[in-house]
C-alpha positions, 0 to 999 in steps of 0.5 A: 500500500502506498504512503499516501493510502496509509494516510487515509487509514483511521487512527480509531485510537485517537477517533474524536467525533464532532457535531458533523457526525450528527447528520449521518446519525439523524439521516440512519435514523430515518433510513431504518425508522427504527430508535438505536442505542449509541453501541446500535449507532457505533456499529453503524458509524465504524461501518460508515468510516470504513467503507469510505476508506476502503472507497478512497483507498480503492480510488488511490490505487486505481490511478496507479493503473492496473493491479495483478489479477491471476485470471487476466492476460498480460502483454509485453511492456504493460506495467501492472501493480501488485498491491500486496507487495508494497504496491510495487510495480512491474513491467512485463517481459515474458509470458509463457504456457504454463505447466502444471497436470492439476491445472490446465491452460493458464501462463506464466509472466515474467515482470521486471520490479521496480527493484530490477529483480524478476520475479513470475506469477501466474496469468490466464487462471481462472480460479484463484483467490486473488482473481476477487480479492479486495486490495482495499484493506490487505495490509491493514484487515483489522483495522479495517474490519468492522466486527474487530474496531468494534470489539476494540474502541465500540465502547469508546465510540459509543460513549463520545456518540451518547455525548452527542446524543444528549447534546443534541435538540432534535433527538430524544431517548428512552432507556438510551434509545434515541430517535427524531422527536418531530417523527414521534406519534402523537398519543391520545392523552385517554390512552395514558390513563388506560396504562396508568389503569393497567399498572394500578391492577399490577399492584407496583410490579412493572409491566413491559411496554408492549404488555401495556399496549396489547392491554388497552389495544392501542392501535399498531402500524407496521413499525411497531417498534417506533409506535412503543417507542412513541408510546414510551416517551409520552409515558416518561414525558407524564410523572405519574410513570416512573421507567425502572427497567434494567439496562436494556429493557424498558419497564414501566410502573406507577411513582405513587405504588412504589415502595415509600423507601424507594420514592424517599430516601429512608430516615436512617440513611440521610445525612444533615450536612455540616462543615468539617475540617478535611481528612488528611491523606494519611488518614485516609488510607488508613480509613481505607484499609479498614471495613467500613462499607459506606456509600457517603464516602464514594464516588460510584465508579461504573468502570468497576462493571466491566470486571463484576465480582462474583459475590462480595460479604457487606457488613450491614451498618445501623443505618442500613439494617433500619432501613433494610438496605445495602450501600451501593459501594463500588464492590458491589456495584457490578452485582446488581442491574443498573441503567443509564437514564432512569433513577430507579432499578427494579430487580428480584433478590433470591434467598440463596438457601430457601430460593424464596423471590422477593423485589428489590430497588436500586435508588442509582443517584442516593446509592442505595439498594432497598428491598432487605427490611423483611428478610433482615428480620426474618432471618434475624440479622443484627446491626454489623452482621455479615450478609454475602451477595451475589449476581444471579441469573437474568439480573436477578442478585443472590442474598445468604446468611454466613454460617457463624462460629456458633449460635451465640456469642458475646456481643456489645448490646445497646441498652437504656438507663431509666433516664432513657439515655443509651449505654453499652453492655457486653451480652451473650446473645443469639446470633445468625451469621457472621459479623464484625466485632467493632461493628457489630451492636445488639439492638433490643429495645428499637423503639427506643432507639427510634426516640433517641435518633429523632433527638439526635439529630436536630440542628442544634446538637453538639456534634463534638459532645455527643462522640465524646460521650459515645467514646466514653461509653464505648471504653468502658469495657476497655481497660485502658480506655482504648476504642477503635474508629470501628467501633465510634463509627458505629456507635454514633452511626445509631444516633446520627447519620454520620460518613467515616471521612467526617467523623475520622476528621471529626475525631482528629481535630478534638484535642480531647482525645489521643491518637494511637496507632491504626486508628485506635484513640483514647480520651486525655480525660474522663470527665466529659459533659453528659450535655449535648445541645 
């Protein structure tokens, strides 16, 4: 191929797609009339570019003149090209019969190379691979093979495509499918209060587009995908719809029949921020290295999907066992069904020893999993328990219960003095599955503890009192008065809603308490005020 035709080659490493790309977009939507997702119109995009290159190159090698062909017939003195050598031209000298008893009546032809040698190859031969071969991407085959560019950069190309696409005024999307809004039907407002009929008998199951259509016989044409996908839009379009569907599919249900702690984030979950002084970087290794599975402190990282763990055990802080609920932490993000549009997932979770299907939400923008407040109780799980999940099949995500050591252990209890304030007791108590020491409190007197939040969490506690008194507490049942970040974490973390990076700060910038190695602390005094506003 010649310097010129490797010029002409895309340097799909480095392929940067501009508003220009939005007309060819547009033009292969109308030709197909059908919506596509942006991995739909990468395809098409890869295809586009090489076919042109493939043309342009085809052009620039023409112009060079004839390119060998076994099957046709050379004369003295004609110049050929043989674009497998590096384009190479050479003049003919000689042709003569050939002799082969497998093969009958061709020639042999001698051509003079650019570099003087004399080399021979066949002419007058009817069946050979080369008599049809396209030159265009011989010596490039994957770059300019479609099926391999997109194996390799699809994704990269389809994320720069959905930029576009969101960018774009005349395109609109549902579930990440994108098409012309002008060639949208229009929908008779009736038939949105016949869907939003059929969801209500659904009793807040989701119900597949096409079920809804076929349920309130709504008129199809012969494209039946752009009539759903104009029916969806009008859907999103209404509040009263709410699309929860996985990635890939398009499920609708009613916003006001989904679960209260799905449509509200939970009580326990919401944090009342206020200003804390910033965690050091040494501290925040250190927090790192440490188990505390807390989505506050987390930048969701939707890499981590390509490469999904097989299961992962989460420790089930206060917080989260009231409310029945998992941090969405980046461990185990790649386990549950996720989408790119709609705030709301719906999926089933699988009791992994009784095989028992019960519903399960991701609430993506509050990083939270909904779904586990029955089961938790079911299968008496306490604060700081150890539970394992894993991804099933068809999206579903697998839930089981880790075998403990015993059926009993001594574990920090939370119990209530007659003035109705909280301490800490170690108790042997029933158990159901494994659980982290620091972590792990024993809850028996919840309504309690509810009155306890509510007081806890007003605007006018004393933030820095208040872990002073819970450190205190804690450090009874150590004679040296040692408690580690763990064990603070979860003891505020059942009063107030409080991320690990800011109580660790917290914690650091009181000079009422003494650092120790890995994250252990100890108070310089006893006396600490019982007042907390």
């Amino acid at each position: 191929m010649t310097e010129k035709a490797k010029l002409l080659l895309i340097d799909w490493e480095n392929i940067r797609l501009d508003n220009s790309y939005l007309d060819f977009i547009y033009n292969y939507l109308l030709e197909n009339e059908i919506p596509m997702t942006p991995f739909d119109l990468a395809k098409a995009i890869v295809s586009e570019k090489i076919r042109l290159t493939k043309k342009e190159i085809s052009r620039k090698e023409k112009s060079k003149g004839r390119v060998y062909r076994p099957n046709e017939t050379y004369e003295i003195g004609d110049t050929i090209t043989f674009p497998l050598l590096s384009n190479q031209q050479g003049v003919v000298k000689d042709s003569r019969a050939g002799v082969n008893p497998d093969i009958s009546d061709f020639s042999v032809t001698t051509f003079e190379m650019e570099d003087g040698s004399l080399k021979q190859f066949a002419s007058r031969l009817s069946q050979h691979k080369l008599n049809d071969f396209d030159y265009s991407g011989a010596n490039h085959s994957k770059e300019l093979d479609p099926n391999e560019v997109y194996k390799k950069y699809g994704r990269k190309i389809a994320y720069q495509i959905q930029e576009l696409l969101s960018a774009s005024d005349g395109l609109v999307s549902i579930a990440n499918y994108w098409f012309p809004q002008a060639l949208l039907s229009e929908i008779n407002p009736g038939y949105l209060n016949l869907a939003e009929a059929v969801l209500e008998m659904e009793e807040s199951r989701p119900v597949p587009t096409a079920n809804i259509l076929s349920l309130i016989e709504y008129p199809l044409d012969s494209n039946d995908k752009l009539t759903a996908f104009s029916f969806n839009y009008a859907l999103q379009a209404d509040d009263r719809f709410d699309e929860v569907g996985p990635t890939g599919q398009i499920l609708w249900a009613l916003k006001l029949l989904e679960p209260e702690d799905v449509r509200k984030k939970p009580l326990t979950l919401q944090y009342n921020r206020q200003d804390s002084p910033l965690l050091p970087e040494t501290a925040r290794k250190l927090l790192d290295n440490i188990r505390i599975h807390d989505e506050l402190d987390l930048q969701i990282d939707n890499s981590l999907t390509d490469t999904p763990e097989s299961s992962f055990n989460v420790c089930i802080s206060y917080p989260h066992w009231k409310a029945g609920t998992l941090p969405l932490i980046n461990e185990i993000l790649p386990i549950f069904p996720t989408a790119l549009e709609t705030k709301r997932v719906i999926f089933d979770f699988v009791d992994s020893k009784t095989n028992n299907v019960f519903p399960g939400w991701v609430v993506i923008p509050e990083k939270y999993v909904s779904g586990l407040k029955s089961w938790f109780r079911q299968n008496n799980v306490i604060p700081g328990s150890m539970i394992r999940i894993s991804k099933g099949e068809d999206d579903t995500v697998n839930v089981a219960l880790i075998p403990p050591r015993a059926s009993k252990d001594w574990i920090r209890t939370a119990l209530f003095d007659s003035k109705g304030r909280i301490y800490f007791e170690t108790r042997h108590q029933m158990i159901s599955t494994e659980f982290d020491e620091r972590m792990c409190i024993y809850i028996e007197n919840s309504p309690q503890l509810d009155v306890l939040w509510e007081q806890y969490n007003k605007s006018d506690v004393n933030l820095k009192r208040l872990i002073e008194i819970v450190f205190k507490d804690l450090s009874r049942s150590n004679p040296q008065g040692i408690v580690h970040f763990q064990e603070i974490y979860a003891g505020i973390n059942m009063m107030r809603r409080f991320p690990p990076a800011s109580l660790l700060a917290a914690v650091l910038n009181d000079d009422q308490f003494i650092q120790l190695d890995n994250l252990y602390f100890k108070l310089k005094t006893t006396e600490v005020s019982e007042e907390v506003y």
